[in-house]
N, C-alpha and C positions, 0 to 999 in steps of 0.2 A: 742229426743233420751235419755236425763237426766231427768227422771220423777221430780227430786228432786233437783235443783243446790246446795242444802246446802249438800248433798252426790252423790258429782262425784264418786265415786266409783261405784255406780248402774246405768246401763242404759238398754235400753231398745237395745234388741240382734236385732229383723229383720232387722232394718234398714242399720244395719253396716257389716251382712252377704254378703259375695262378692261368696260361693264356692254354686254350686246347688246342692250338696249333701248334705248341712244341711240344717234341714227340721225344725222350728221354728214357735211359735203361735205370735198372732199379739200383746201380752204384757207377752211374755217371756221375763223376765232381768235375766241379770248376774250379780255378783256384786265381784268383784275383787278390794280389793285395790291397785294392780299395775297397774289399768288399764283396766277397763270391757269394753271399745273399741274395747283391741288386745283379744277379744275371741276367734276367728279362731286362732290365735297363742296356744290355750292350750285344741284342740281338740284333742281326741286320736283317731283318723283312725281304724275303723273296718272295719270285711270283711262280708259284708251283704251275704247273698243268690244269688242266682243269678236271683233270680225273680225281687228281693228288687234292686240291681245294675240294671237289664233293665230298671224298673220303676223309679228309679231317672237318668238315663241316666248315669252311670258309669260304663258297661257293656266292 
C-alpha cells in the first residue's frame, strides 16, 4: 500500500478504497500529509449522469 516507507504520506489508493463508486487504476497514489489512507474521507461527491450512476451501481 506504501510504495515508499521512508514517505507515509503516499500510498497507493486501490487497496484502501472501501465505496464502489470510486473508480481507481491499479498504481493510482495519493499523497496527503495527513494521511493518504483516509482518501475516501476528502472525496467530493458528484452527480454523475444517469447512465454513469447505473453503470457504477448508484442509480
Amino acid at each position: 500500500m506504501f510504495p515508499n516507507p521512508a514517505i507515509p504520506e503516499v500510498c497507493f489508493i486501490k487497496n484502501i478504497i472501501t465505496r464502489k463508486n470510486i473508480i481507481v487504476g491499479d498504481y493510482t497514489y495519493y499523497d496527503d500529509k495527513n494521511g493518504a489512507d483516509a482518501f475516501e474521507d476528502h472525496v467530493t461527491p458528484i452527480q454523475g449522469t444517469a447512465d454513469m450512476n447505473k453503470a457504477l451501481g448508484s442509480n
